[in-house]
TORTI-679265 format. One line per field, with one value per residue (C-alpha): z, y, x; residue number from 1; residue in one letter. Coordinates in steps of 0.25 Angstrom, whole numbers. Layout:
N
z [Z; ...]
y [Y; ...]
x [X; ...]
nr [NUM; ...]
rest [A; ...]
END
This chain:
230
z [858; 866; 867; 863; 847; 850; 842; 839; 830; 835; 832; 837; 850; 852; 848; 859; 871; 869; 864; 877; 888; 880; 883; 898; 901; 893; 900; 914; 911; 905; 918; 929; 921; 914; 902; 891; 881; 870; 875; 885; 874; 867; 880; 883; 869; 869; 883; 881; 870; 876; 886; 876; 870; 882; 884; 871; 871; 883; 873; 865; 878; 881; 867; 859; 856; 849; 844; 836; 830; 827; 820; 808; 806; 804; 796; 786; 786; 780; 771; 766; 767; 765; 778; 787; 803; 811; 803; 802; 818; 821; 814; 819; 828; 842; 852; 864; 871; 867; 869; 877; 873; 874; 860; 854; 855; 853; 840; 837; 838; 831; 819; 823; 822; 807; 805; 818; 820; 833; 840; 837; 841; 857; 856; 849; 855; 848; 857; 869; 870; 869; 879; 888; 885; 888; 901; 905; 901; 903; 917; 916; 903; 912; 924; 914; 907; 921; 926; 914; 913; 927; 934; 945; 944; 946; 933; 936; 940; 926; 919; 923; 921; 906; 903; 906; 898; 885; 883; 884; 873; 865; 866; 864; 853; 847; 848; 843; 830; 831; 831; 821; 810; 817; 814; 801; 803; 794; 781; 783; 782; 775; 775; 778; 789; 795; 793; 799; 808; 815; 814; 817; 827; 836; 833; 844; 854; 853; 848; 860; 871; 865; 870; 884; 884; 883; 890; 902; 904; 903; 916; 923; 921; 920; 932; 927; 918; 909; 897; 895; 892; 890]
y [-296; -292; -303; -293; -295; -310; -315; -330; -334; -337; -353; -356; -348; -354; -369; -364; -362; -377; -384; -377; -381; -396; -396; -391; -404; -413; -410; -411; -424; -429; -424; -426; -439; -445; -449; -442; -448; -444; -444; -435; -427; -424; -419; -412; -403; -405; -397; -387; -384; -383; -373; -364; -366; -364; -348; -347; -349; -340; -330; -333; -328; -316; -311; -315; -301; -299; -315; -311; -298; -303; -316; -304; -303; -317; -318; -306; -310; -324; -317; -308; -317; -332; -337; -346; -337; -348; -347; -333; -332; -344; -337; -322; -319; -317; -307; -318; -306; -310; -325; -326; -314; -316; -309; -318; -330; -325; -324; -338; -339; -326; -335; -348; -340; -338; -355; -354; -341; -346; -343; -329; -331; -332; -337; -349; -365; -363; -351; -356; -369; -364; -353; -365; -372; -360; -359; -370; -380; -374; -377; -392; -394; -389; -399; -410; -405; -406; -417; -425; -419; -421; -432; -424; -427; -442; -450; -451; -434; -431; -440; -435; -421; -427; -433; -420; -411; -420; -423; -408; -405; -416; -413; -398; -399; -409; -401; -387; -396; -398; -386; -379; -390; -387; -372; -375; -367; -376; -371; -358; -362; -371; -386; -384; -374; -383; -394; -387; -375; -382; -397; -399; -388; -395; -409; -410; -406; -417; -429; -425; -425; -438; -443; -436; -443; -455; -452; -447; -458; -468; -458; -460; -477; -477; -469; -465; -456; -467; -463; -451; -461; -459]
x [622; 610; 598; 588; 597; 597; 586; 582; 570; 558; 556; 571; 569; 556; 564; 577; 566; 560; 573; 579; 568; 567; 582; 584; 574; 580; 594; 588; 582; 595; 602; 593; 588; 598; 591; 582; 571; 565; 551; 556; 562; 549; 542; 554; 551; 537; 536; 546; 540; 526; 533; 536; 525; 517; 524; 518; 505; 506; 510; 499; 489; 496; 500; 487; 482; 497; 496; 480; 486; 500; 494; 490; 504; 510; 498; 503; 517; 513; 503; 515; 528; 520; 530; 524; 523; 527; 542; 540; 539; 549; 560; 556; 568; 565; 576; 579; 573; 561; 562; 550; 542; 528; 526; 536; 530; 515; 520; 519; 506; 504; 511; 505; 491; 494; 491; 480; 474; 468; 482; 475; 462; 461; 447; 454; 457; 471; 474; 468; 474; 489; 487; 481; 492; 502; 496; 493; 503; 515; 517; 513; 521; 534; 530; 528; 542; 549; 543; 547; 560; 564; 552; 550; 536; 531; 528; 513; 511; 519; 513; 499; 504; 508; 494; 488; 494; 500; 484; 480; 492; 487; 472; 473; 483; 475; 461; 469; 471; 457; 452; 462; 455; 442; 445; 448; 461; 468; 463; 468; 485; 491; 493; 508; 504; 494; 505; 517; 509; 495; 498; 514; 513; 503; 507; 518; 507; 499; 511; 519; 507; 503; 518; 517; 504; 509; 522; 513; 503; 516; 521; 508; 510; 522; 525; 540; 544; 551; 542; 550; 561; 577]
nr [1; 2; 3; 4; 5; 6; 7; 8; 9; 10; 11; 12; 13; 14; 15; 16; 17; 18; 19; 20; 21; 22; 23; 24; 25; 26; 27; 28; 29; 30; 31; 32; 33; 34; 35; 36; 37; 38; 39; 40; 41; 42; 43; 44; 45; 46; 47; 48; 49; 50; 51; 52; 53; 54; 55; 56; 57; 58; 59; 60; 61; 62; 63; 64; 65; 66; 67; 68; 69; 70; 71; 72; 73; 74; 75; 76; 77; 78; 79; 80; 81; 82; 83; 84; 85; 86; 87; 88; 89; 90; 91; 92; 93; 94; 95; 96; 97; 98; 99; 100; 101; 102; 103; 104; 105; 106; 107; 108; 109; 110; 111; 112; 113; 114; 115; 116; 117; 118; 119; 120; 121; 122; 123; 124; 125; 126; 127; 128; 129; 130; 131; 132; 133; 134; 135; 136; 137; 138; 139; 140; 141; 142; 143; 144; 145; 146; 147; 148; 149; 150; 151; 152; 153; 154; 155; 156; 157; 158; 159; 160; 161; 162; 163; 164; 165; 166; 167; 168; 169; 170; 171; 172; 173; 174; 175; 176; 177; 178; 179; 180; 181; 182; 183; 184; 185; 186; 187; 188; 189; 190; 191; 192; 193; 194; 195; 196; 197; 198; 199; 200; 201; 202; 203; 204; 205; 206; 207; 208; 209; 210; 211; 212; 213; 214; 215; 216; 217; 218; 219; 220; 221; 222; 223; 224; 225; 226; 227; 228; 229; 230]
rest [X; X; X; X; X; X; X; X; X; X; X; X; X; X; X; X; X; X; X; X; X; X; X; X; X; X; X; X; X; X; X; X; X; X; X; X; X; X; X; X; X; X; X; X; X; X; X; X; X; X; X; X; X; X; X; X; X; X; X; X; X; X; X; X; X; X; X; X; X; X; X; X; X; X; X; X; X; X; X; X; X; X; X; X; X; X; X; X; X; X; X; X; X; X; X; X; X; X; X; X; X; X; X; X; X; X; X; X; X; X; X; X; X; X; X; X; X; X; X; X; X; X; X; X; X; X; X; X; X; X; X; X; X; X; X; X; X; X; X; X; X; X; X; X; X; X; X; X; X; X; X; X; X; X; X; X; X; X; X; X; X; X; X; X; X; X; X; X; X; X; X; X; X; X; X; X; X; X; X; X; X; X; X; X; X; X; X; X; X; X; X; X; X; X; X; X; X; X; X; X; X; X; X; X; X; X; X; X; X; X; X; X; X; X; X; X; X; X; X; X; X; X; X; X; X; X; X; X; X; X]
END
């Protein structure tokens, strides 16, 4: 069968792209390292999920025109059938073809935009800080990634590295929610959607940073990496 038939949906693509770069650092580490914590575990999923996350909101930049007018559509289809967008887009079949197309994966936030509309509103903080973080973070979020993965950094550099960018996840997650109660957004879904949408969605992103926090100032003191532990 050719892989332009193969098709998977969209949320267990997305899940296979994290689980397998969470994976190839937790073998190396086992390998290389001979030991493997649960800490280090967390970060492990954590970062690769900010990777992907991160080719995202890159999509989010380049494809915002299709993200504002597609928003319309997942709006109607929820109006028509009553099903949540964010199920309706992670169970949408994707062609392994277009694993990493660009208008694939605006499409989330055209659906996410049914819960936010500031994910189709460029003038918004919503929109802005992800395609910071798309651009900016990437990079630093696969040095940290290494670097705890394999050490080849000094304790005290990764852990510098770690304070910096665990408090900007944690402060800009933490004003987004702000602002979206600021904006009064939450009066125009549910409380289940603001439960299971808004709140459970962005709570990783400040619990896990408050951790690297931690972990990174313990590198800094420390100056091993026996915070990660195993």
């Amino acid at each position: 069968m050719s892989t332009s038939r193969l098709t998977l949906p969209a949320g267990l693509l997305a899940g296979f792209e994290i689980a397998l770069l969470a994976a190839l650092g937790i073998a190396h580490r086992v390998y290389w390292q001979g030991d493997v914590g649960i800490t280090y575990v967390v970060f492990a999923m954590f970062l690769s999920t900010n990777l992907v996350i991160c080719f995202w909101e890159i999509c989010l930049f380049f494809r915002r025109d299709y993200i504002e007018s597609r928003s319309a559509y997942w709006q109607q289809q929820r109006l028509h059938t009553g099903r949540s967008p964010a199920l309706a887009f992670l169970t949408s079949k994707v062609p392994l073809r277009s694993a990493f197309s660009p208008t694939v994966w605006a499409d989330v936030w055209a659906a996410y935009s049914v819960y936010d509309g500031s994910y189709a509103d460029r003038r918004t903080y919503g929109f802005n800080v992800d395609v910071g973080n798309g651009f900016i973070t990437a990079m630093p979020t696969l040095i940290l990634y290494a670097a705890f993965t394999t050490e080849f950094l000094s304790p005290l550099a990764a852990g510098i590295l770690g304070i910096m960018f665990f408090w900007q996840w944690t402060y800009a997650t933490s004003i987004y929610l702000v602002s979206f109660f600021i904006a009064k957004r939450h009066r125009d879904i549910s409380r289940g959607d603001l439960y299971s949408m808004i709140l459970s969605f962005n709570a990783p992103w400040i619990v896990v940073p408050l951790l690297g926090l931690y972990v990174s100032i313990r590198l800094v003191v420390d100056g091993s990496y026996s915070a990660l532990g195993g």
